[in-house]
BAMARBA-714526 format. One line per 10 residues: number of its first residue (from 1); their letters; for each residue x, y, z of N, C-alpha, C, O, CB. Coordinates in pm, whole numbers. Each point is the difference from the previous one (the first is absolute). Glycine has a CB too. Layout:
<sites>
NUM) A) X/Y/Z/X/Y/Z/X/Y/Z/X/Y/Z/X/Y/Z ~ ...
</sites>
This chain:
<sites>
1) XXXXXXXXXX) -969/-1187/488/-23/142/18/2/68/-136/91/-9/-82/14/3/313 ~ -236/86/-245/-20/60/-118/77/154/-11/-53/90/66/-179/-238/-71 ~ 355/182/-75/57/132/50/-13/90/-146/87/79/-34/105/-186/249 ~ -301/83/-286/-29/85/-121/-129/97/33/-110/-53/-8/207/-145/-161 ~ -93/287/193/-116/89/32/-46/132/-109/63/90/-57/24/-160/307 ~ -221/31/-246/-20/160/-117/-31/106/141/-97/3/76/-70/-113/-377 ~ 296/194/299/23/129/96/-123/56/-36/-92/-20/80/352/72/-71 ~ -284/13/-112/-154/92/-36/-93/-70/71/-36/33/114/67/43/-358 ~ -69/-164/188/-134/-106/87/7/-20/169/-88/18/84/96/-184/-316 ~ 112/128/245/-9/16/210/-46/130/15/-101/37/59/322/-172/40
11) XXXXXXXXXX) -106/225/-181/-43/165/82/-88/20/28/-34/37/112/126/61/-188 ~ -182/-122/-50/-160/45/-9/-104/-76/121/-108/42/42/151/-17/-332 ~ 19/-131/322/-77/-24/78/22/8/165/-91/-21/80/39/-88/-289 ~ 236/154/257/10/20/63/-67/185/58/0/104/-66/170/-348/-7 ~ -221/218/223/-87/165/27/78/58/68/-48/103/47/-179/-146/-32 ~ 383/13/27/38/133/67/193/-46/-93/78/-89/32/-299/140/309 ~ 229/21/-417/156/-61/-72/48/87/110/-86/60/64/103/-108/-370 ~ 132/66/342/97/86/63/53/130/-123/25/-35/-115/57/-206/292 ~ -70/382/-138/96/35/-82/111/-20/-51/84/-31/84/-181/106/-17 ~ 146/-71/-199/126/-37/-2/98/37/71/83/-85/33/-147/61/-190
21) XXXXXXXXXX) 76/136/191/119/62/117/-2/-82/78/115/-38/21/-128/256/-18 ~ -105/-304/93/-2/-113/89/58/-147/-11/37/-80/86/-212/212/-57 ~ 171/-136/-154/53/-153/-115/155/41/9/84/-76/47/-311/33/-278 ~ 261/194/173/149/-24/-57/-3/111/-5/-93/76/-28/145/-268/-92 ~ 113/221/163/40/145/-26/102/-16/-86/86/-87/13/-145/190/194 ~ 53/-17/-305/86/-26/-124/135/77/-3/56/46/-100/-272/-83/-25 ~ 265/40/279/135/0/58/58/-103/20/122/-2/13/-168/157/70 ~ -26/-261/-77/2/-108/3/68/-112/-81/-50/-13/-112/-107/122/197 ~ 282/-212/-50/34/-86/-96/-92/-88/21/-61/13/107/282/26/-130 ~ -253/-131/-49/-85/-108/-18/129/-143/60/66/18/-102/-260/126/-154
31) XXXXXXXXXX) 230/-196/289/58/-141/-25/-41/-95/-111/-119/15/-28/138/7/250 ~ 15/-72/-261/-15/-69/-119/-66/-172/96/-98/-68/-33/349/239/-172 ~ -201/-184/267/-35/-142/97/-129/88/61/-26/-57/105/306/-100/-18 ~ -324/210/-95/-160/70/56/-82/-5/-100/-118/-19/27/193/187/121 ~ -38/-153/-283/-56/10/-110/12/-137/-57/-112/-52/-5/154/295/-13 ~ 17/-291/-11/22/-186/-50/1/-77/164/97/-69/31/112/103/-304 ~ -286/-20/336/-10/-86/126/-16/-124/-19/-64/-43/-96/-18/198/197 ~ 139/-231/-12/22/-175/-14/-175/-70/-51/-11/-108/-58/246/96/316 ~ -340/89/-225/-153/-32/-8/22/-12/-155/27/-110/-49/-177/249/269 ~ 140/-30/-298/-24/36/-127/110/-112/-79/-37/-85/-82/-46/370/138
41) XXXXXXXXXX) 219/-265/-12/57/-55/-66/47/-170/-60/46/-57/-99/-40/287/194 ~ -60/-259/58/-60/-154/14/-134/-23/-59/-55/-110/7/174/89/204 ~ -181/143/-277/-157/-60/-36/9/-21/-96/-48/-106/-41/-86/194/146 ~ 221/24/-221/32/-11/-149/144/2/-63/54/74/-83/-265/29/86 ~ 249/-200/59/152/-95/-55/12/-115/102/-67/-42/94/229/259/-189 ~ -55/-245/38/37/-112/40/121/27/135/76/-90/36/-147/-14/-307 ~ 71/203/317/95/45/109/-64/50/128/-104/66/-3/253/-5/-176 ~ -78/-98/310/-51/77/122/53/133/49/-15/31/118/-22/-244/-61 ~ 98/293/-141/4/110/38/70/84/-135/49/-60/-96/-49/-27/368 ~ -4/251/-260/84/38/-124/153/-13/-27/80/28/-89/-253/112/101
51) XXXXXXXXXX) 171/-185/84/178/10/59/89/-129/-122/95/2/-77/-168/45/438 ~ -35/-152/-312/32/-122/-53/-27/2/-192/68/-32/-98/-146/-84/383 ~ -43/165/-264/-15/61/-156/120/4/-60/63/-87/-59/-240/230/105 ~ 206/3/-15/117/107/-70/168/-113/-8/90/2/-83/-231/296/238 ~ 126/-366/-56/104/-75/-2/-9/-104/-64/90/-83/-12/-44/164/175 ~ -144/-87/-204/6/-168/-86/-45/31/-160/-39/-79/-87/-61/-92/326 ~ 123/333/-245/29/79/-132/116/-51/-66/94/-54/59/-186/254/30 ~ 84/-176/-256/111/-18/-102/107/132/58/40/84/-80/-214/-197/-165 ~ 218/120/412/84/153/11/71/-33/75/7/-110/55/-139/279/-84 ~ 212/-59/47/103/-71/158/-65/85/110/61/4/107/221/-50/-212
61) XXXXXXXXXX) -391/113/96/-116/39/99/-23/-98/83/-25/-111/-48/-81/242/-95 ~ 110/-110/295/-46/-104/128/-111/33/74/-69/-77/66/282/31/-31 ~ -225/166/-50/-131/67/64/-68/98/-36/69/72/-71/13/-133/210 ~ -207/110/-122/-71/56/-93/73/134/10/-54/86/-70/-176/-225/80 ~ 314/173/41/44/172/46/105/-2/-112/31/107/-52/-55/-62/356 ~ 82/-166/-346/94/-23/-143/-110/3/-133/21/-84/-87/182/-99/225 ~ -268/235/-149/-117/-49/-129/69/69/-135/-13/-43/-115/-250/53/277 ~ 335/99/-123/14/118/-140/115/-139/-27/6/-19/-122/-43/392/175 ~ 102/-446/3/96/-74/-73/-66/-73/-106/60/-11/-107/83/-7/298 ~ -228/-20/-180/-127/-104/-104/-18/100/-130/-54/109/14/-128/-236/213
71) XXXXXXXXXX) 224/87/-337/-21/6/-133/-125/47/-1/-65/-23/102/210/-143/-173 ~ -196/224/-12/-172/22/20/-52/-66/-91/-116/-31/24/102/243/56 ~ 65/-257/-204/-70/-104/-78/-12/-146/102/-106/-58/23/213/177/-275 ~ 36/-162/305/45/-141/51/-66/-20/104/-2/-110/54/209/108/-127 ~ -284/126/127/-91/34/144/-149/-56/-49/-68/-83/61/208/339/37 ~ -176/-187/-230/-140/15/-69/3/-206/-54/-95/-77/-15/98/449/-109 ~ 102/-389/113/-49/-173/-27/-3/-81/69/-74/-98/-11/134/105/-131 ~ 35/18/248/11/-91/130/-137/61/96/-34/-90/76/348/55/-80 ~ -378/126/16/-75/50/75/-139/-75/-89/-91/-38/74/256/281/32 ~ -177/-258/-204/-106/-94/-111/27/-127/-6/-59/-65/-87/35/229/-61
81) XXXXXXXXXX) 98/-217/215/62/-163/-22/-34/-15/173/-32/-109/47/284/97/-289 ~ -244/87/292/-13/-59/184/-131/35/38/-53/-87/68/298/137/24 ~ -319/60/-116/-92/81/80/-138/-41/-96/-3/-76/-97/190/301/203 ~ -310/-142/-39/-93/-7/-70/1/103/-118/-91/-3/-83/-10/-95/280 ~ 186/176/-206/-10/147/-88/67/-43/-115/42/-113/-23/-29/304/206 ~ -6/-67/-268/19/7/-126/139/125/-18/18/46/-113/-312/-134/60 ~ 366/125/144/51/63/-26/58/84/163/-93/23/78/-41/-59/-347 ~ 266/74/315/35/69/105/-105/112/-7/8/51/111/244/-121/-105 ~ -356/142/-84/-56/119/36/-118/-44/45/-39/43/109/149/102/-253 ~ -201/-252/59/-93/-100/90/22/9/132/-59/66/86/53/-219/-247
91) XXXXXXXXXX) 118/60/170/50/-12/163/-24/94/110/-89/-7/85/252/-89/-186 ~ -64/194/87/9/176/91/-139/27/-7/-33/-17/118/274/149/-201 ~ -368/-94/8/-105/37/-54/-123/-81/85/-83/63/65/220/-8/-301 ~ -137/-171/228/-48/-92/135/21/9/114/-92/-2/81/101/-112/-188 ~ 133/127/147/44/-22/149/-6/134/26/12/16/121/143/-224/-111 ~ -170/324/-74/-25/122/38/-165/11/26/-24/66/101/249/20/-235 ~ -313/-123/82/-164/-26/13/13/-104/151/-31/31/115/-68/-30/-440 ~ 145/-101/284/35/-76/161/17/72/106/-72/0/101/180/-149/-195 ~ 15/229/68/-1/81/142/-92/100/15/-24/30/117/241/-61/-101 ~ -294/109/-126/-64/133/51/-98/-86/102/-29/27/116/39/173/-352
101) XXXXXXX) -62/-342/133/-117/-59/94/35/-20/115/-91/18/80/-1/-119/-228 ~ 230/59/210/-3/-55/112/3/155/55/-46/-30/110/159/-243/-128 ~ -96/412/28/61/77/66/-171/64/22/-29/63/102/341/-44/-198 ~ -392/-41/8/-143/87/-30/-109/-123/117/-107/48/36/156/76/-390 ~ -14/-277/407/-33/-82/58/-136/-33/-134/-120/-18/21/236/93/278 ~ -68/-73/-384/-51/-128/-109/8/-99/-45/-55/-51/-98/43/148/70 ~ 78/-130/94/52/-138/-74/1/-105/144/34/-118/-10/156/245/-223
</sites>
């Protein structure tokens, strides 16, 4: 499963997008396991879910809802040593394009 999408390029070719108010109301918390879903996260690392990720961090973090415990350098190397990315902002920055696609039915 291919989970890298150029968002611009679907849009354009999708003919009826939803408004955003319909996608997300920005009253809204996001979950973090909605956003790093077991799909994405099994596609680009070596882990089946974020949970397992965060816990098999240089932290005493067990689950992704522990993340601020993660060093942000010790995050940015272990997140470049496991994953396909280059960096924890890579990471968030993808799986955030991941989800708009899955929420816009692009992906």
């Amino acid at each position: 499963m291919v989970l890298e999408i150029d968002l611009e390029d679907a849009a354009q070719k999708q003919d009826d997008l939803p408004a955003a108010d319909d996608v997300y109301d920005t009253d809204d918390e996001i979950p973090l396991a909605e956003i790093f879903d077991d799909a994405f996260v099994q596609a680009r690392s070596e882990f089946d879910s974020f949970d397992e990720l965060v816990a098999a961090s240089p932290s005493d973090a067990e689950t992704g809802d522990e993340l601020e415990a993660v060093g942000h350098g010790e995050w940015d190397e272990f997140v470049a040593e496991t994953t396909d990315f280059e960096d924890g902002e890579e990471l968030v920055m993808e799986a955030r394009d991941h989800w708009v696609a899955k929420r816009l039915d692009l992906a």
